[in-house]
N, C-alpha and C positions, 0 to 999 in steps of 0.2 A: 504494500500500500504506500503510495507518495505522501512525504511527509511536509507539513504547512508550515513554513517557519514562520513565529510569531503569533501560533491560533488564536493564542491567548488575548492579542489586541485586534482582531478581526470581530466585524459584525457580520452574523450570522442572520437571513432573514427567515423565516417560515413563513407559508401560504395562511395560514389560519391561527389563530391565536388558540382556540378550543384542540385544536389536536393536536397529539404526543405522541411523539418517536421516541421509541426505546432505545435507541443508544445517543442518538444525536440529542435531544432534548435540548438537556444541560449548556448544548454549545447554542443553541436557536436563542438568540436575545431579543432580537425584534422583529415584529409583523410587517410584512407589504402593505403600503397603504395604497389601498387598489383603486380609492376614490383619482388619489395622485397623478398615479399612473395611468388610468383612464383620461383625467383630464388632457395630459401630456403626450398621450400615443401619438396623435398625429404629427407631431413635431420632433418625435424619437425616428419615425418613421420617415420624416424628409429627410430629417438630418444621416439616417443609414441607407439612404436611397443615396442621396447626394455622393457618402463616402464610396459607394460600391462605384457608382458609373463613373465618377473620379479613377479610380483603381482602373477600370476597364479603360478608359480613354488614357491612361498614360499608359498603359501593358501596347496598347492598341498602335498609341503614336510612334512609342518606340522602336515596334513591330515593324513600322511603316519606314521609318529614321533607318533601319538597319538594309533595308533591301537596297 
């Protein structure tokens, strides 16, 4: 199993505040605030659009740059 250096100062989130995991538990310190992250998807989602077709347009130009 790979080990986490530092787990100790890592936040951990869990999906649901009511349900428990038998081993991980203990390390689960805070909930997803889903209200949050629903308000915010669209803007998660430009901004990983944006990064992807960035990445393909320079993989792309380069592509082009070499022939």
């Amino acid at each position: 199993m790979p080990r986490m250096l530092n787990i100790k100062d890592l936040v951990i989130y869990k999906a649901d505040r009511r349900r428990k995991y038998a081993h991980i538990d203990s390390l689960c310190r805070k909930t997803i605030d889903w209200e949050l992250t629903e308000r915010h998807y669209p803007d998660m989602m430009r901004v990983a659009v944006s990064i992807k077709a960035g990445r393909w347009y320079l993989r792309r130009s380069s592509t082009v740059a070499r022939r």
